[in-house]
DSSP file (Angstrom, degrees, kcal/mol; ACC not computed):
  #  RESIDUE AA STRUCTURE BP1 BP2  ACC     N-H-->O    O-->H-N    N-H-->O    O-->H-N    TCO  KAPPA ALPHA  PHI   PSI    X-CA   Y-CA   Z-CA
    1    1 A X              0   0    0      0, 0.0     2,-0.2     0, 0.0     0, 0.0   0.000 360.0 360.0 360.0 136.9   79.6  128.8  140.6
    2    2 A X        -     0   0    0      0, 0.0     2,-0.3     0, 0.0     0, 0.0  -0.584 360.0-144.1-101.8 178.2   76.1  129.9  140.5
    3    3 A X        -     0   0    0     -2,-0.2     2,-0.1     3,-0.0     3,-0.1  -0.985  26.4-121.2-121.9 113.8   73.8  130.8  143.5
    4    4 A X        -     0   0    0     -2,-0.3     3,-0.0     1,-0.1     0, 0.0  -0.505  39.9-105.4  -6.4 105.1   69.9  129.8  143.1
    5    5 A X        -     0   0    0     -2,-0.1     2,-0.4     1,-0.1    -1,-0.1  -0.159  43.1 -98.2   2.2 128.1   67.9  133.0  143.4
    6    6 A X        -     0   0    0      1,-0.1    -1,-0.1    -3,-0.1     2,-0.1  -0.842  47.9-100.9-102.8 146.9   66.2  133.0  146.8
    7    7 A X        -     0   0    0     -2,-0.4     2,-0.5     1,-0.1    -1,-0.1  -0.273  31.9-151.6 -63.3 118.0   62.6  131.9  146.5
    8    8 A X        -     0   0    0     -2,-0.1     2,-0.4     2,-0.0    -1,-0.1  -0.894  10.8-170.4 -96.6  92.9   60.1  134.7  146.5
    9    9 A X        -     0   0    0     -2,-0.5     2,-0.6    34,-0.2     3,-0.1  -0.741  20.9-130.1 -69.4 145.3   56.7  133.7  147.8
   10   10 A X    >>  -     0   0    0     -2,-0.4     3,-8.8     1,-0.2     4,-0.6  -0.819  14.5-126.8 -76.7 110.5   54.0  136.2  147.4
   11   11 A X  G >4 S+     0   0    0     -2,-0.6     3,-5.6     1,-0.3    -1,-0.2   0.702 113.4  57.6 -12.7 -77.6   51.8  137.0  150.6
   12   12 A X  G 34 S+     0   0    0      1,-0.3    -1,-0.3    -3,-0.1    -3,-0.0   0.690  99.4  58.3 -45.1 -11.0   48.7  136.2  148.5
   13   13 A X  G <4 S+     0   0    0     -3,-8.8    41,-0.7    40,-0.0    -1,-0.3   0.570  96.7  88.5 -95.0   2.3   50.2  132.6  147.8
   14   14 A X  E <<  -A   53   0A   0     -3,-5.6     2,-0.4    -4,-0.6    39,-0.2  -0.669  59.9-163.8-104.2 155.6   50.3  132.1  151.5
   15   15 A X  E     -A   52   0A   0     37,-2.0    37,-2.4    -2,-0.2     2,-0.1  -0.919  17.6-118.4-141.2 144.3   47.5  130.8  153.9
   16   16 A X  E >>  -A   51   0A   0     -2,-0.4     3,-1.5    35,-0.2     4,-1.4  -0.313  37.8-100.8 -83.2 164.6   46.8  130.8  157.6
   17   17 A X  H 3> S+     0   0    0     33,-0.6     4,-0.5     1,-0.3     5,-0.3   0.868 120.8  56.6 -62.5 -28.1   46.6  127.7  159.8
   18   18 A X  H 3> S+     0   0    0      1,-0.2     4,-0.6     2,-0.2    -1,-0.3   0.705 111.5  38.9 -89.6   1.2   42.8  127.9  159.7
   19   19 A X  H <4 S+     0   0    0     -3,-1.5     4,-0.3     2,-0.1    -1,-0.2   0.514 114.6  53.3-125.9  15.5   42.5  127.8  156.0
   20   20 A X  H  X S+     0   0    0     -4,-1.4     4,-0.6    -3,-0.2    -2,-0.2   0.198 106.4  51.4-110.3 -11.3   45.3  125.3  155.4
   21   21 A X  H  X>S+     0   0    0     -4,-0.5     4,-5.7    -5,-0.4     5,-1.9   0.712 112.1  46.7-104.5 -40.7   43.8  123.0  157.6
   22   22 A X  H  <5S+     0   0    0     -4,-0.6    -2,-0.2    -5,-0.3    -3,-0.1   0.864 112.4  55.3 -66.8 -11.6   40.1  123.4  155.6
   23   23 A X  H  45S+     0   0    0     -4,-0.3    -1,-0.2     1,-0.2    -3,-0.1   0.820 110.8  42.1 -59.7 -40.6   42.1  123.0  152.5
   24   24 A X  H  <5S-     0   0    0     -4,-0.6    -2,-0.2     2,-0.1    -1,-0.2   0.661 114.0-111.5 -90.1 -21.8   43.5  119.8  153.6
   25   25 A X  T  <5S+     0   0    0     -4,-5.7     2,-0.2     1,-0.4    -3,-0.2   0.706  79.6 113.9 109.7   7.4   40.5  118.3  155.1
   26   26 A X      < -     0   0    0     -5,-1.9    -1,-0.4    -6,-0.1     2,-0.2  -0.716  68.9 -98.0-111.3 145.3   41.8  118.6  158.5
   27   27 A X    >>  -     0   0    0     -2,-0.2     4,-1.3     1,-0.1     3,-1.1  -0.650  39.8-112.8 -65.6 152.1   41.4  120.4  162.0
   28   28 A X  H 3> S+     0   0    0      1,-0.3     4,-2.3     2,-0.2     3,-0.3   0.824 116.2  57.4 -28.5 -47.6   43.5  123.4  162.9
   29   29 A X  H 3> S+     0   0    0      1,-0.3     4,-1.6     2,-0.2     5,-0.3   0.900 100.7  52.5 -57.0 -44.3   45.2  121.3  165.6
   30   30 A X  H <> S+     0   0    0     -3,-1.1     4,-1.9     2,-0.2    -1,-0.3   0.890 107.5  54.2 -83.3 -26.5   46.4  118.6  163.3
   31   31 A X  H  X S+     0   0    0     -4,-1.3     4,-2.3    -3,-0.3    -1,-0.2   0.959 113.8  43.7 -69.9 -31.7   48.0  121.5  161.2
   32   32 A X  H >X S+     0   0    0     -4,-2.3     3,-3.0     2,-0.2     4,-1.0   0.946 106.6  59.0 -39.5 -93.0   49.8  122.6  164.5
   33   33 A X  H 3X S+     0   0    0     -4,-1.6     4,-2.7     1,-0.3     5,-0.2   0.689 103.7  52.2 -69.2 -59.7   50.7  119.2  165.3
   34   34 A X  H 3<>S+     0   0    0     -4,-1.9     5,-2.8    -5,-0.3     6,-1.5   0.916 107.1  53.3 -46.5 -43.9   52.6  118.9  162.0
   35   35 A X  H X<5S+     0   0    0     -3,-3.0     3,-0.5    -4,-2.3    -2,-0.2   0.911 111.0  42.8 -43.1 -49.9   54.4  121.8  162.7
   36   36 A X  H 3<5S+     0   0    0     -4,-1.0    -2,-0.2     1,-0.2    -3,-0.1   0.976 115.2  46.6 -64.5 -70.2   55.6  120.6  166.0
   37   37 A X  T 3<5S-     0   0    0     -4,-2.7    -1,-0.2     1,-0.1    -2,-0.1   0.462 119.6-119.3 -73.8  25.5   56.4  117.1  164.9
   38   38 A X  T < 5S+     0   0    0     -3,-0.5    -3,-0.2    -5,-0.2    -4,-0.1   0.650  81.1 118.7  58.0  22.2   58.4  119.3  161.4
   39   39 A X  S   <S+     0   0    0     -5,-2.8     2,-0.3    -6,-0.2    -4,-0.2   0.488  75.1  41.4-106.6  17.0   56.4  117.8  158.9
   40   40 A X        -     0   0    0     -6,-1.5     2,-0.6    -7,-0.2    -1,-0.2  -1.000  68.7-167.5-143.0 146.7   55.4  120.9  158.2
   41   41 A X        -     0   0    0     -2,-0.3    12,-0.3    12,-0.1     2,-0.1  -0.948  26.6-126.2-124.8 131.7   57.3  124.7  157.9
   42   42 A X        -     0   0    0     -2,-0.6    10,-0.3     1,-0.1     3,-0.1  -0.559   7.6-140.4 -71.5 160.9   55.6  127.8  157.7
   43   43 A X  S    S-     0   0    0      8,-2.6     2,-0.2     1,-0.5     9,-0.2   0.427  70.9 -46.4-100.5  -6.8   56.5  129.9  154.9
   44   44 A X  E     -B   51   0A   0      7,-2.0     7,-2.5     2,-0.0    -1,-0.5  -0.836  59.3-103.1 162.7-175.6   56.3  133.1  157.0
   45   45 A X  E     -B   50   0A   0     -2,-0.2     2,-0.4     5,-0.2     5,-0.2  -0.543   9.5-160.8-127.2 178.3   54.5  134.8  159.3
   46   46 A X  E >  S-B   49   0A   0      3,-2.3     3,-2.2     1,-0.6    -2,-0.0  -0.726  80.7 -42.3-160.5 121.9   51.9  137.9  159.8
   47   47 A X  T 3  S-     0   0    0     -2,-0.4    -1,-0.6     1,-0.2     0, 0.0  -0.021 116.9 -33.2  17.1-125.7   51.7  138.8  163.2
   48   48 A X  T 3  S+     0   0    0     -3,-0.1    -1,-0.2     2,-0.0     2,-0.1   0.654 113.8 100.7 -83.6  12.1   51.6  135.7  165.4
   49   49 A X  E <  S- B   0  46A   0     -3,-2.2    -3,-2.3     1,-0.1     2,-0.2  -0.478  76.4-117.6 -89.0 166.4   49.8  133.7  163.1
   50   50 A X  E     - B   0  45A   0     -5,-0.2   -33,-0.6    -2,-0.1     2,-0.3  -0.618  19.6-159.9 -84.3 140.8   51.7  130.8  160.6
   51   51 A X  E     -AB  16  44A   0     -7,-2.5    -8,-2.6    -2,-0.2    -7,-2.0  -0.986  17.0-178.0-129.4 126.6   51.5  131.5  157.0
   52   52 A X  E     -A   15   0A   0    -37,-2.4   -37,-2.0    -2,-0.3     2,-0.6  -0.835  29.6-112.8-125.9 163.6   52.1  128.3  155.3
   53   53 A X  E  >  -A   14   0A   0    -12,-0.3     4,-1.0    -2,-0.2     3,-0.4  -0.819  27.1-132.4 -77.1 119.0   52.3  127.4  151.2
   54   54 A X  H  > S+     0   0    0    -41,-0.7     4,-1.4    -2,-0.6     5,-0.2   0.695 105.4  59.0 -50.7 -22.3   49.4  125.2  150.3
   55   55 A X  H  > S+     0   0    0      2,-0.2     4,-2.2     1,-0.2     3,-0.3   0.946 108.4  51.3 -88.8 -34.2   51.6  122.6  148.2
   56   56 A X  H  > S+     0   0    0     -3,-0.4     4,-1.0     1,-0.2    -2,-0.2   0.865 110.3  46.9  -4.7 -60.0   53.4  122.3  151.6
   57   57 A X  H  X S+     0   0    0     -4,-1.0     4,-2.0     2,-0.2    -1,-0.2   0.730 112.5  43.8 -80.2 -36.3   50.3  121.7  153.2
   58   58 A X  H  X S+     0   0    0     -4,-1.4     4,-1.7    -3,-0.3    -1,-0.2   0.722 113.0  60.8 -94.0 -29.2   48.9  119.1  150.7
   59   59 A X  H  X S+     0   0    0     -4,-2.2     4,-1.7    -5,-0.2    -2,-0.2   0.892 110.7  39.7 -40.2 -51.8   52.9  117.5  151.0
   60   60 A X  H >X S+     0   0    0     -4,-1.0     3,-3.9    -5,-0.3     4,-1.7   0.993 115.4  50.6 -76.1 -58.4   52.5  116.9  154.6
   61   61 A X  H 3X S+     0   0    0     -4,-2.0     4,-1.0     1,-0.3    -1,-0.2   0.588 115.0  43.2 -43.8 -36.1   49.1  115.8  154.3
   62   62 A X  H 3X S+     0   0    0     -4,-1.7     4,-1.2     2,-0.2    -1,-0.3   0.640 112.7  54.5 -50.5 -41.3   50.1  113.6  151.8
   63   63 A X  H <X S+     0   0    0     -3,-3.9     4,-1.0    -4,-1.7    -2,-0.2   0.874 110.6  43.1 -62.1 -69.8   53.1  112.6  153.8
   64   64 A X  H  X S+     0   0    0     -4,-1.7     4,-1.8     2,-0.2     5,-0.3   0.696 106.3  59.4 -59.5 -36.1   51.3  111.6  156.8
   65   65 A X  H  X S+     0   0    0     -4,-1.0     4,-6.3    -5,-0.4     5,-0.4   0.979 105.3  48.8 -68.8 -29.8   48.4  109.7  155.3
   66   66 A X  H  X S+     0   0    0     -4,-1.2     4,-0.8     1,-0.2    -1,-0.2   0.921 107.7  53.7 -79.1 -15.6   50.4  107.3  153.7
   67   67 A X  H  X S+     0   0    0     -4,-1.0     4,-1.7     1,-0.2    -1,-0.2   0.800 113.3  43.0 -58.8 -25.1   52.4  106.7  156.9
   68   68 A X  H  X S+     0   0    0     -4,-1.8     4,-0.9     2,-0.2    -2,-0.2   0.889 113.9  54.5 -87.5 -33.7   49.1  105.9  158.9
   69   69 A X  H  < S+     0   0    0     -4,-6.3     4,-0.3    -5,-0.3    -2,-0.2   0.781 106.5  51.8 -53.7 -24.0   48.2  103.9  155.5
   70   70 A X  H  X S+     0   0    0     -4,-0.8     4,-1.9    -5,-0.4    -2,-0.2   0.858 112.3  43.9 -71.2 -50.3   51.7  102.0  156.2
   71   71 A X  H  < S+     0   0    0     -4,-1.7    -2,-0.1     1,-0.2    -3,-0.1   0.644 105.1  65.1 -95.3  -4.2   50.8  101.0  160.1
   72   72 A X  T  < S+     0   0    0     -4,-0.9    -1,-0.2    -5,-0.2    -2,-0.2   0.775 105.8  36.1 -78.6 -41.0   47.5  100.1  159.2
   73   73 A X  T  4        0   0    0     -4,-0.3    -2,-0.2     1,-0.2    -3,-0.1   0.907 360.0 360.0 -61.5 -66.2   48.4   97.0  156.8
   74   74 A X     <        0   0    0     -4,-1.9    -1,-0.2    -5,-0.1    -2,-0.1   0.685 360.0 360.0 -52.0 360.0   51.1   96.1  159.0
């Protein structure tokens, strides 16, 4: 049985909360807030800041609009 490689990001592919939240279009908070409610994981860390993968970041975002798009019809 094989084993998947474990997944190497490279620092440079990684982003802080403050440039992952202008990426998405967002405030800092609301990228916190994803964290907290899991709909988001950081991909590591650099001192106490979150370092997250931008298709992560564009997942959740994704994730979350369409739920608020969902309770808006209804």
């Amino acid at each position: 049985m094989r084993t998947a490689p474990p997944t190497y990001v490279p620092a440079s592919a990684l982003v802080t909360t403050a440039m992952a939240a202008q990426e998405a279009a967002v405030v800092p908070d609301t990228i916190r807030k994803w964290v907290q409610l899991q709909h988001l994981t950081p991909a590591g860390r650099r001192g106490r800041s979150h370092l997250f993968r931008l298709e992560d970041v564009f997942a959740a975002e994704r994730a979350t609009r369409r739920a608020h798009e969902r309770r808006a019809r209804a």
